[in-house]
MMTF fields as JSON, N, C-alpha, C and O atoms, coordinates in Angstrom:
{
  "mmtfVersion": "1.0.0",
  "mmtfProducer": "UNKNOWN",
  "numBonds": 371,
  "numAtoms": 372,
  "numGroups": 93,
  "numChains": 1,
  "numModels": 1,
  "chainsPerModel": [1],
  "groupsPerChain": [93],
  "chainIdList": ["A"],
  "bondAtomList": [4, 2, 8, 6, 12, 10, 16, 14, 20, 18, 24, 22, 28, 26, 32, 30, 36, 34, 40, 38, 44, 42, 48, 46, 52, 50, 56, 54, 60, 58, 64, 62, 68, 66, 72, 70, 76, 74, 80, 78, 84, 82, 88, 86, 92, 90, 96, 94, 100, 98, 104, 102, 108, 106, 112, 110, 116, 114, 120, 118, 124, 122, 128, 126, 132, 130, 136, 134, 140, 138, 144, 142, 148, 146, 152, 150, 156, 154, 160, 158, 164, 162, 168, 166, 172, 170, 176, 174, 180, 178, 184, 182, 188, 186, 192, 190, 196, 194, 200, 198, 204, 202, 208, 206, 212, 210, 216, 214, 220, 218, 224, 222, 228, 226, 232, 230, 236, 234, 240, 238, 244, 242, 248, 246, 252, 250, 256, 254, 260, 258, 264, 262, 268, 266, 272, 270, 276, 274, 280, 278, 284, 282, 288, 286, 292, 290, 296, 294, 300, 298, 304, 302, 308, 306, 312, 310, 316, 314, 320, 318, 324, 322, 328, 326, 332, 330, 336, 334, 340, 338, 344, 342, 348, 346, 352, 350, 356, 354, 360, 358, 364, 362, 368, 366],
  "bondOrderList": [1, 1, 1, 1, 1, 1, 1, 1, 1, 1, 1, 1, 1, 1, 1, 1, 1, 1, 1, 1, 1, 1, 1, 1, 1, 1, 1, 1, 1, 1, 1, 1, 1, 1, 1, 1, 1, 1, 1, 1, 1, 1, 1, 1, 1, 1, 1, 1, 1, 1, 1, 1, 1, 1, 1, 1, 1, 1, 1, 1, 1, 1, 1, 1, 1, 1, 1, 1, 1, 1, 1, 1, 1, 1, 1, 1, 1, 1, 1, 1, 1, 1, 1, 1, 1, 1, 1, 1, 1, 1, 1, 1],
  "groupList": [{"groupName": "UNK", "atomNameList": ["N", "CA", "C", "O"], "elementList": ["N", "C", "C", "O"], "formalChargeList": [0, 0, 0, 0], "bondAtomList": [1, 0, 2, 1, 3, 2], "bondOrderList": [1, 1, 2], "singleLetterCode": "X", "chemCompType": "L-PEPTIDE LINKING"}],
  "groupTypeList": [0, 0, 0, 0, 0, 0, 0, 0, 0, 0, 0, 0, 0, 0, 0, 0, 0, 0, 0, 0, 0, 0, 0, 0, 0, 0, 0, 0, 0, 0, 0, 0, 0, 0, 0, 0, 0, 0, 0, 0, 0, 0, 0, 0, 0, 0, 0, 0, 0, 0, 0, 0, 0, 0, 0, 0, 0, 0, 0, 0, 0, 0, 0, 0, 0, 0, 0, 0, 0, 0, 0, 0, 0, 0, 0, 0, 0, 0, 0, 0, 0, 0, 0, 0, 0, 0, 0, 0, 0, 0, 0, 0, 0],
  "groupIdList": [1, 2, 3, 4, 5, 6, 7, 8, 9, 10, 11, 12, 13, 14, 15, 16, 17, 18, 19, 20, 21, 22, 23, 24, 25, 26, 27, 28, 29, 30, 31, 32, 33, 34, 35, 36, 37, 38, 39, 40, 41, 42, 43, 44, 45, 46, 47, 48, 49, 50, 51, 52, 53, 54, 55, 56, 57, 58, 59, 60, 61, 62, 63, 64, 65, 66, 67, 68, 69, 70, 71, 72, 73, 74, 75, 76, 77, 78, 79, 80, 81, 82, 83, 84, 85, 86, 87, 88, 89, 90, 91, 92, 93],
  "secStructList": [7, 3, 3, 3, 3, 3, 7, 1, 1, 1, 1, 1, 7, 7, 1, 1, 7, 7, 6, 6, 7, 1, 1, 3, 3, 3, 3, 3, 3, 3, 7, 7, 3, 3, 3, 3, 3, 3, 3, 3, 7, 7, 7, 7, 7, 7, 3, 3, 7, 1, 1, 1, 1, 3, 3, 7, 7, 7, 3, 3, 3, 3, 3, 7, 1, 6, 6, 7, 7, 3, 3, 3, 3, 1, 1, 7, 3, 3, 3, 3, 3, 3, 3, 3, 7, 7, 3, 3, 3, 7, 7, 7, 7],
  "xCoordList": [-51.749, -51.641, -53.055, -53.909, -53.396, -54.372, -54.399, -53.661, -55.011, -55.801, -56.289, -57.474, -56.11, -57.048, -57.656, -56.989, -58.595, -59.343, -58.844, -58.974, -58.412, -57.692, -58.89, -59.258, -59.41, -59.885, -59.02, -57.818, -59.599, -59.261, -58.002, -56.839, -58.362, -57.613, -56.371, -55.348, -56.299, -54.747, -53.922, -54.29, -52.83, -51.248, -51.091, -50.808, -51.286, -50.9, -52.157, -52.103, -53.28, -54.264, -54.07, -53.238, -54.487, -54.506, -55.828, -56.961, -55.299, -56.388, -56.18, -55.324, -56.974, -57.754, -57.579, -56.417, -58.389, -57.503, -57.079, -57.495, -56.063, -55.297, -56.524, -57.704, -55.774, -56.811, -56.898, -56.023, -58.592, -58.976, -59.329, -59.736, -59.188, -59.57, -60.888, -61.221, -61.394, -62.179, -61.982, -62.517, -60.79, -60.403, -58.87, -58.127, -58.632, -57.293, -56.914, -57.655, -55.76, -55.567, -54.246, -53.257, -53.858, -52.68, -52.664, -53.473, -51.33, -51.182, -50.381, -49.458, -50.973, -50.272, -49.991, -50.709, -48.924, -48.818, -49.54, -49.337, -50.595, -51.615, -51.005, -50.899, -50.806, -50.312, -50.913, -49.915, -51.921, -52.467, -51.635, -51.532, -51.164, -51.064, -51.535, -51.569, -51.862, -52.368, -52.999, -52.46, -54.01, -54.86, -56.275, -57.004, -56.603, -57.466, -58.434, -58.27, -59.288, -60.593, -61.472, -62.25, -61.306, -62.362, -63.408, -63.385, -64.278, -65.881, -66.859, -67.742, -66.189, -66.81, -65.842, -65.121, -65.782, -64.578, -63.689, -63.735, -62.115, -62.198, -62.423, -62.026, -63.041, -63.919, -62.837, -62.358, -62.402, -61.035, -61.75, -61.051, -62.853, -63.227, -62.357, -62.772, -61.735, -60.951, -61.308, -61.635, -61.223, -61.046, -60.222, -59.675, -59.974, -58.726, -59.035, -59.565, -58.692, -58.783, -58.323, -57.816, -58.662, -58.593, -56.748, -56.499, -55.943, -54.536, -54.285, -53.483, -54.632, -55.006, -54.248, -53.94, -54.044, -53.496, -55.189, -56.252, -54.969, -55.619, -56.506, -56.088, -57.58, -58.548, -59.394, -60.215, -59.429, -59.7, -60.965, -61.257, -61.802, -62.871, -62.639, -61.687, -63.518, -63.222, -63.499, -64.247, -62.858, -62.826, -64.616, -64.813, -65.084, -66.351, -66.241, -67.082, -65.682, -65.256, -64.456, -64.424, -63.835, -62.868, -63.201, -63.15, -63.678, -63.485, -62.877, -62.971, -61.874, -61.503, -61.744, -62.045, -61.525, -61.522, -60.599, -60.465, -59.465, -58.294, -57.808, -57.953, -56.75, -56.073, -57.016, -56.611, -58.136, -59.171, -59.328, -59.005, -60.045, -59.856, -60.95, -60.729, -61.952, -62.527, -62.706, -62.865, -62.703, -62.699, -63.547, -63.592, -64.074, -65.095, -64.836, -64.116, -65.545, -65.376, -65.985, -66.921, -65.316, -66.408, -64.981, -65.303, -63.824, -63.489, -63.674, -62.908, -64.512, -64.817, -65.344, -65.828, -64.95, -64.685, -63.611, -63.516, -63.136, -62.218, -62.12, -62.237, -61.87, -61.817, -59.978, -59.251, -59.466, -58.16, -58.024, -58.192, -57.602, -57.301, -55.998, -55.172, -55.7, -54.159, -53.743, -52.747, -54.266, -53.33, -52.659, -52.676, -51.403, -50.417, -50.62, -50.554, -50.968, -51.182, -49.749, -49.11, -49.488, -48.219, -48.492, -48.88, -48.364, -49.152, -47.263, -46.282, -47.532, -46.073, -46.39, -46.52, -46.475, -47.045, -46.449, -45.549, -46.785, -45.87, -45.429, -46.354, -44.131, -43.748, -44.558, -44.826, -44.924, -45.721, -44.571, -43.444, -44.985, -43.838, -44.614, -44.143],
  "yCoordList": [-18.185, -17.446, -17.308, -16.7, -17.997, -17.889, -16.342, -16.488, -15.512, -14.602, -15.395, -15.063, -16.69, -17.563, -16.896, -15.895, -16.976, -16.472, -17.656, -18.714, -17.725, -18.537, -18.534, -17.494, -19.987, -20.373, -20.091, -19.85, -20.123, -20.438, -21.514, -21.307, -22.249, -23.828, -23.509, -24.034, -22.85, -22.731, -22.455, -22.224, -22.478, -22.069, -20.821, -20.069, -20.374, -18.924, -17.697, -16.498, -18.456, -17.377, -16.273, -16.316, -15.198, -14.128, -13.708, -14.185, -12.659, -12.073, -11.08, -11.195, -9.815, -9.254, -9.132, -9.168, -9.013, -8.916, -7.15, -6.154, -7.45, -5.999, -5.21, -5.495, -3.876, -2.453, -2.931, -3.328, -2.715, -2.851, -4.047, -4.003, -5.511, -6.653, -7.384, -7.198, -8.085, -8.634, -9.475, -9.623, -10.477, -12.022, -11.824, -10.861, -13.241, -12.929, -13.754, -14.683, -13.422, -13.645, -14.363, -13.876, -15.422, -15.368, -15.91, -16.403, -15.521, -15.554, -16.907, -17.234, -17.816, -19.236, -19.491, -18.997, -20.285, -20.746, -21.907, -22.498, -22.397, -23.851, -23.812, -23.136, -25.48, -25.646, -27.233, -27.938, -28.024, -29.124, -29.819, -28.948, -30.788, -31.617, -32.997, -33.805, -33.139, -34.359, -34.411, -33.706, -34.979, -34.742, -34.235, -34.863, -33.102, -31.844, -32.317, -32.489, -32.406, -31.94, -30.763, -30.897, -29.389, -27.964, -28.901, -29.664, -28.826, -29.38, -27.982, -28.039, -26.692, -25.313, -24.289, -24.203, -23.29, -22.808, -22.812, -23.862, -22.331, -21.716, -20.331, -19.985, -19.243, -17.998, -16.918, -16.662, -16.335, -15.18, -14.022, -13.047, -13.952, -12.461, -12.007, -12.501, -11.538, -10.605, -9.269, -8.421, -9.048, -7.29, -7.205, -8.116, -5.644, -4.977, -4.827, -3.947, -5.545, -4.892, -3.673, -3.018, -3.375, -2.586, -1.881, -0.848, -2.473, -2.577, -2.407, -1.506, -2.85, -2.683, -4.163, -4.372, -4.977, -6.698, -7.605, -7.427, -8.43, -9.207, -9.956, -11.092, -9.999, -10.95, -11.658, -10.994, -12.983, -14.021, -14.544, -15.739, -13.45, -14.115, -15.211, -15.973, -15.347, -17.024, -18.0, -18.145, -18.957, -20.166, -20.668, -20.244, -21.102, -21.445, -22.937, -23.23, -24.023, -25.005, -26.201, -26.36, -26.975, -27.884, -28.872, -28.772, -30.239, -31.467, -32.369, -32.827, -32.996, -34.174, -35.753, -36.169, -36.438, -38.234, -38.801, -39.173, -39.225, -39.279, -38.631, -37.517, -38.64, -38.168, -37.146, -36.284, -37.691, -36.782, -35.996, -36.165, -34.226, -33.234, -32.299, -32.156, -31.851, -31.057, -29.759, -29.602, -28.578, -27.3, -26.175, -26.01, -25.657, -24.531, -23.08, -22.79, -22.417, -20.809, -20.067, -20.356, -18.903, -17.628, -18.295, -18.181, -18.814, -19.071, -19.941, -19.984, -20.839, -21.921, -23.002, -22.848, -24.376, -25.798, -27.245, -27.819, -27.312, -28.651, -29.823, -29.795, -31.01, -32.184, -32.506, -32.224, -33.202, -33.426, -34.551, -34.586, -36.121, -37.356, -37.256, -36.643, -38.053, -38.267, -36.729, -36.304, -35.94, -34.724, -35.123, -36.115, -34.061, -33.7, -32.684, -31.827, -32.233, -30.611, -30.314, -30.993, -28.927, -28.489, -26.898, -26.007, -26.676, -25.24, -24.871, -25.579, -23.568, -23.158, -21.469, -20.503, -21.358, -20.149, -19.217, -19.279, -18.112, -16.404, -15.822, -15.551, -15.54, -14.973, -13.819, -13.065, -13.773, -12.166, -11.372, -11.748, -10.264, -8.943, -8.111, -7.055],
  "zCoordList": [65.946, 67.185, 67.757, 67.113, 69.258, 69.462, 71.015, 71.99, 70.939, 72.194, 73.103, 73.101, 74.322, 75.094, 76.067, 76.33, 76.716, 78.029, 78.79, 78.174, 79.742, 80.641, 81.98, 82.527, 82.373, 83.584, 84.783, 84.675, 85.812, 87.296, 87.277, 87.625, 86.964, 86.618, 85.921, 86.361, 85.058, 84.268, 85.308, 86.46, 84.913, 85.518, 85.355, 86.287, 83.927, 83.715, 84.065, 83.792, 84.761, 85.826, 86.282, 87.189, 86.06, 87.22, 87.761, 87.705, 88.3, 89.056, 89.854, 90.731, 89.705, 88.597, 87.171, 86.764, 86.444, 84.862, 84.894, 85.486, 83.934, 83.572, 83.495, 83.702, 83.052, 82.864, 81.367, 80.598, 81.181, 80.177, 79.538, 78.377, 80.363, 80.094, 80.895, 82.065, 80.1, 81.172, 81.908, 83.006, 81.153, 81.353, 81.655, 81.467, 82.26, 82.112, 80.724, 80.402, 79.891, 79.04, 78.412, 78.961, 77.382, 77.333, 75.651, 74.865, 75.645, 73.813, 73.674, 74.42, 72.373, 72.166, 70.851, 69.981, 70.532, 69.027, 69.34, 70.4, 68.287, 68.897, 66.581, 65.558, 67.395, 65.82, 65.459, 65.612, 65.103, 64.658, 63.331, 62.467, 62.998, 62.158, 62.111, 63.04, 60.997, 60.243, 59.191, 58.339, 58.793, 57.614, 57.999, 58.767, 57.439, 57.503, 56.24, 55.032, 56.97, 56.023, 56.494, 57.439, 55.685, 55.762, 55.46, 54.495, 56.271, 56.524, 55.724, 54.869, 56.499, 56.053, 56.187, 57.182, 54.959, 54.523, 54.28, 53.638, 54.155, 55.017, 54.777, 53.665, 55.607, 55.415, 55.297, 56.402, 54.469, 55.076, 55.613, 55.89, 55.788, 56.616, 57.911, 58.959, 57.977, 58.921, 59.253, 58.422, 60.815, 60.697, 61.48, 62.102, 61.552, 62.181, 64.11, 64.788, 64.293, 66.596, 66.536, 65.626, 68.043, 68.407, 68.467, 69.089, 67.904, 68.635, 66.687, 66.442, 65.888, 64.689, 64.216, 63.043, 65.129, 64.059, 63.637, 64.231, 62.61, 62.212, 62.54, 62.316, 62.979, 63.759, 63.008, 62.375, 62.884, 61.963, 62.849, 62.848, 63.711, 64.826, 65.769, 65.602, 66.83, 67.836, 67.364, 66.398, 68.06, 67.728, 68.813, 69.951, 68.457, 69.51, 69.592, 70.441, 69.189, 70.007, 69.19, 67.97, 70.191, 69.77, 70.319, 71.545, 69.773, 70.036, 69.709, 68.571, 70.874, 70.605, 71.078, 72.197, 69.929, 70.203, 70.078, 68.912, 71.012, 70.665, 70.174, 70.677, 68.717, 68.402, 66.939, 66.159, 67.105, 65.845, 66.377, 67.552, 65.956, 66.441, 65.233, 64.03, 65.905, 65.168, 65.647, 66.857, 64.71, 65.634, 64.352, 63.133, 65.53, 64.407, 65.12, 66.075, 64.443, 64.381, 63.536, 62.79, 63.697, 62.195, 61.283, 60.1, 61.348, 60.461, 59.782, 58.819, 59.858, 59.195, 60.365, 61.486, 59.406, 60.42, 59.707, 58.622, 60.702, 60.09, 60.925, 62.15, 60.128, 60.731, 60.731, 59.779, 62.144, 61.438, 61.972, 63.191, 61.1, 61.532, 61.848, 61.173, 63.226, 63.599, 64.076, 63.49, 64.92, 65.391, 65.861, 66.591, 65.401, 66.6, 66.928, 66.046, 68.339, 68.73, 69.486, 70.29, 68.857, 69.659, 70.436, 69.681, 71.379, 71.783, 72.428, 72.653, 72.503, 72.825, 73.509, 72.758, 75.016, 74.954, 75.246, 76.084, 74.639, 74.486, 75.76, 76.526, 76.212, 77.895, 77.912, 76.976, 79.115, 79.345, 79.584, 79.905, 79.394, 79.585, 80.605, 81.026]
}
């Protein structure tokens, strides 16, 4: 489950953000398969938000080459040959 900060450019954009946000925001299942190599970690440090669920820190970036896919964070880093990315995103209420 990813928290995204959503650009100008997305579909699911707003503007202004809600009370209490900075960004506008939207919630996704982002789900990768293939073969994974942890390059670094993976780290389980977690803390509690503000709302009190699980925060596994940001992701600070994702590159892809074709279908290879590398992505890092405070949670670690991984390599994955052959993704399949499936993202599926949460209805706002």
């Amino acid at each position: 489950m990813v928290e995204a900060a959503l650009g100008q450019g997305h579909v699911r954009f707003y503007w202004p953000p809600r009370p209490g946000e900075q960004h506008a925001y939207a919630l996704a299942n982002v789900r990768l398969t293939g073969d994974i190599a942890w390059l670094a970690g993976p780290f389980p440090r977690r803390a509690s938000d503000a709302s009190g669920e699980l925060d596994y820190g940001k992701a600070s970036g994702w590159e892809a080459t074709g279908n290879d896919h590398r992505l890092n964070g405070e949670w670690g880093e991984v390599f994955v040959t052959g993704a399949v990315v499936e993202v599926a995103w949460q209805s706002v209420e």
